[in-house]
C-alpha positions as CSV (number, residue, x, y, z in Angstrom):
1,X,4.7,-25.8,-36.9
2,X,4.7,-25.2,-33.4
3,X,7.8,-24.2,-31.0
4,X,10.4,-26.5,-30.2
5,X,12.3,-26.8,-27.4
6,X,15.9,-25.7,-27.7
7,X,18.3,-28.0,-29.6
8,X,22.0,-29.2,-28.0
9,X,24.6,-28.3,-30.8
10,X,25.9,-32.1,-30.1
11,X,21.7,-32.8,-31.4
12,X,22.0,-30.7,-33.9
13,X,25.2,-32.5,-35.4
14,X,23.6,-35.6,-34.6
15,X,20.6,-34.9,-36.6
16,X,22.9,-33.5,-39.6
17,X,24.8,-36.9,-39.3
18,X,21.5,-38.8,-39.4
19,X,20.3,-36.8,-42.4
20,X,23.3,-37.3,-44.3
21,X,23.1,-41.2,-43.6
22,X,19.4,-41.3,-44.4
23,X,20.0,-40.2,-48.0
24,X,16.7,-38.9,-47.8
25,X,15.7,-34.9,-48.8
26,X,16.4,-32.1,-46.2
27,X,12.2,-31.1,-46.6
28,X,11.2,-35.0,-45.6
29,X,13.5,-35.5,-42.9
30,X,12.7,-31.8,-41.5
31,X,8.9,-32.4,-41.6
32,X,9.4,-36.1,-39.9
33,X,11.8,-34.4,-37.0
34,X,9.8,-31.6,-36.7
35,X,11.8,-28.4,-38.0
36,X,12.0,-26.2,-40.9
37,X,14.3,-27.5,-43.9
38,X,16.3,-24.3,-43.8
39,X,17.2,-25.0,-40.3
40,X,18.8,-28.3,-41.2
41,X,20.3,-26.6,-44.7
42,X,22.4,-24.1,-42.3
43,X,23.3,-26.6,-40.2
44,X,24.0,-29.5,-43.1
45,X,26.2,-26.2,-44.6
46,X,28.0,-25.2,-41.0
47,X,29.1,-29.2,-40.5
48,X,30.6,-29.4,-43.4
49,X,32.4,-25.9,-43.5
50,X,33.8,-27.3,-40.0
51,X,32.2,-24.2,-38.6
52,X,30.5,-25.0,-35.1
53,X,26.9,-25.6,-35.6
54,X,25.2,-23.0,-33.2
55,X,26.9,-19.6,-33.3
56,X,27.2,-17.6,-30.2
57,X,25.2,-14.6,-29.8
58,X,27.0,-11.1,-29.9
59,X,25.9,-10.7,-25.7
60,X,26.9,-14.2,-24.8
61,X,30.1,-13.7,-25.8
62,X,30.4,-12.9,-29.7
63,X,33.3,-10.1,-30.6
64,X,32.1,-7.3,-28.9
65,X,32.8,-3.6,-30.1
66,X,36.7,-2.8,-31.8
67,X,38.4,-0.5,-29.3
68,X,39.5,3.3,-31.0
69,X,42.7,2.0,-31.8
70,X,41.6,-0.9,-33.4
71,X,39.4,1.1,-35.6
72,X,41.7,3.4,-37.1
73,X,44.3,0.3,-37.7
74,X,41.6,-0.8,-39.9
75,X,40.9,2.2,-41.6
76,X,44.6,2.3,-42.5
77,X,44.8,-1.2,-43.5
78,X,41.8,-0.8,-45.8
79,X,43.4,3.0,-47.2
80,X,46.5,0.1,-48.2
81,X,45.1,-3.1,-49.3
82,X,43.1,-1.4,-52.5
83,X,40.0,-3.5,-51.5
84,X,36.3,-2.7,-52.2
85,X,34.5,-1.5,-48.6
86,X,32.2,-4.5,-49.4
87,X,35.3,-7.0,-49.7
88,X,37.2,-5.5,-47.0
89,X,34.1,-5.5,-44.4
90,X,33.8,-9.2,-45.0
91,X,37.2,-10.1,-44.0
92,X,36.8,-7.7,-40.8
93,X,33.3,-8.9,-40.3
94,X,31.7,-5.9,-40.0
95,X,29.3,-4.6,-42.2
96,X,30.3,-2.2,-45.3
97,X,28.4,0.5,-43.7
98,X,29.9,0.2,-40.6
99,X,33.4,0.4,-42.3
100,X,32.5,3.6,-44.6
101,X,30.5,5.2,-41.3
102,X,33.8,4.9,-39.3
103,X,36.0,6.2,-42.3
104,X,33.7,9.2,-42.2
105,X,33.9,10.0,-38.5
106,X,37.7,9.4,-39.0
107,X,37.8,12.1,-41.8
108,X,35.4,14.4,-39.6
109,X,37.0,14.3,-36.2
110,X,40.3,12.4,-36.4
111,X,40.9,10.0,-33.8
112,X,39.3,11.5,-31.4
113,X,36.0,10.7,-33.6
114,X,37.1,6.7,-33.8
115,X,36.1,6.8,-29.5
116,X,32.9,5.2,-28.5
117,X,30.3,7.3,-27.6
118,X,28.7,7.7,-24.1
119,X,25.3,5.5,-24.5
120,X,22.0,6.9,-23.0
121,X,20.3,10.6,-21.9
122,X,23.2,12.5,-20.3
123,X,22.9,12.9,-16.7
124,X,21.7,16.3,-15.2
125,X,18.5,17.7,-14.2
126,X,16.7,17.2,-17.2
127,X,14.2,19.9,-18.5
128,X,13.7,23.5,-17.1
129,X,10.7,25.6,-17.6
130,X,11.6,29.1,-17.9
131,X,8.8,31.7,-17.4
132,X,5.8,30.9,-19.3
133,X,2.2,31.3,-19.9
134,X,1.5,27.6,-18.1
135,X,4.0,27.8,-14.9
136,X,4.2,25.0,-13.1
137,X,2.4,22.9,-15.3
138,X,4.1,20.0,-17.1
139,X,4.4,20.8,-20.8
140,X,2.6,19.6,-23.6
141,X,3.5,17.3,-26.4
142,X,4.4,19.5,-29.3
143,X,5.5,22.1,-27.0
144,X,9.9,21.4,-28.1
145,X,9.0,21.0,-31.4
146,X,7.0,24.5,-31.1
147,X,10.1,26.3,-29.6
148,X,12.5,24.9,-32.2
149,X,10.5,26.4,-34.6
150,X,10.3,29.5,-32.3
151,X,13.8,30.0,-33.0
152,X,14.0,29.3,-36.5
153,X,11.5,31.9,-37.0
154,X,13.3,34.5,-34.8
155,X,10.9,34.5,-31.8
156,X,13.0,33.7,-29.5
157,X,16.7,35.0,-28.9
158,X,19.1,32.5,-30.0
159,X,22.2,33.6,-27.8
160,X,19.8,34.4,-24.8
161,X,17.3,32.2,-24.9
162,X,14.6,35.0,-23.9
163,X,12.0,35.5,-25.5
164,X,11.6,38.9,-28.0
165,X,9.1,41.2,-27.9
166,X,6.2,39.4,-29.2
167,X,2.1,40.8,-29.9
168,X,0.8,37.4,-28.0
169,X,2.7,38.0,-24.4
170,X,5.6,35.6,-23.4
171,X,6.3,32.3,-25.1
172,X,6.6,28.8,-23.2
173,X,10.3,28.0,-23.8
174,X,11.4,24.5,-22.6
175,X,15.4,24.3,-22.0
C-alpha cells in the first residue's frame, strides 16, 4: 500500500461510522478504502471508548514534562497507595521505568535530584590542547579515549593533569 494523504479526525469517525453500518469485516472494508485494518481497529476501539479518534502528539501539545514538585508528589503518593510501579505508572501515564528512575534520583539526591536537567553540551570554550607531541593540530579520533586510559593507568597526574615522567616524551592530553 502506498501513502495516503492525512485523514480529518471528523473522516476518520466517519469512516468508523460507515464500517460499523456496513456490517462488513475491518480487513475488507480497509483494503476497499485503502488503509491498513489495524488502523481502522484503533480507531473502531477509540470511538467507542469515547476517546477522540486522533491523539495529539506530545510537541503539539500533549502533557509535557511533570515540574519537580509534581514529581516528588507522585513519589509520595505511590510510597502511600501500596500499588505495583507498573499499576501506579498507568494511572500517571508515565512509563514504570520512568516512575522507578525518578524514585531512584529521589533516594540519590533528594529533591534537588527530582529538577530537570540542563539539556545539551554546556556552554564554554570547548576542548583545550595542552602541550603535546602534535601542537596545533586537531586531535585524532581515539585520542580521549587514549587519555582516559592514560589516567587509569597512572600516566598522567590525576589532581594536576600533567603528565608524569614517562620513557616516550610528553603525552597529548585533551582537556
Amino acid at each position: 500500500m502506498g501513502a495516503r494523504a492525512a485523514v480529518t479526525p471528523a473522516e476518520q469517525e466517519a469512516l468508523v461510522r460507515e464500517l460499523e453500518e456496513s456490517g462488513s469485516s475491518v480487513p475488507k472494508f480497509a483494503a476497499a478504502h485503502g488503509l491498513h485494518a489495524s488502523t481502522l481497529y484503533t480507531w473502531r476501539r477509540r470511538v467507542r471508548a469515547g476517546e477522540p479518534v486522533r491523539r495529539s502528539r506530545w510537541k503539539k501539545g500533549g502533557r509535557g514534562n511533570f515540574s519537580a514538585e509534581e514529581r516528588r508528589a507522585a513519589l509520595e503518593a505511590w510510597a502511600k497507595s501500596g500499588l505495583t510501579a507498573v499499576a501506579f505508572a498507568k494511572l500517571w501515564g508515565v512509563s514504570s521505568e520512568s516512575l522507578r528512575g525518578c524514585r531512584a534520583r529521589y533516594e540519590l539526591g533528594g529533591p534537588k535530584a527530582l529538577e530537570p536537567k540542563k539539556l545539551g553540551r554546556p556552554k564554554g570554550e570547548g576542548r583545550r590542547v595542552v602541550q603535546g607531541p602534535r601542537s596545533g593540530a586537531a586531535p585524532r579520533p581515539g585520542d580521549r579515549r587514549r587519555d582516559r586510559q592514560r589516567i587509569a593507568h597512572g600516566d598522567i597526574d590525576r589532581a594536576t593533569g600533567a603528565p608524569r615522567a614517562h620513557a616516550n616524551g610528553p603525552l597529548w592530553i585533551v582537556l
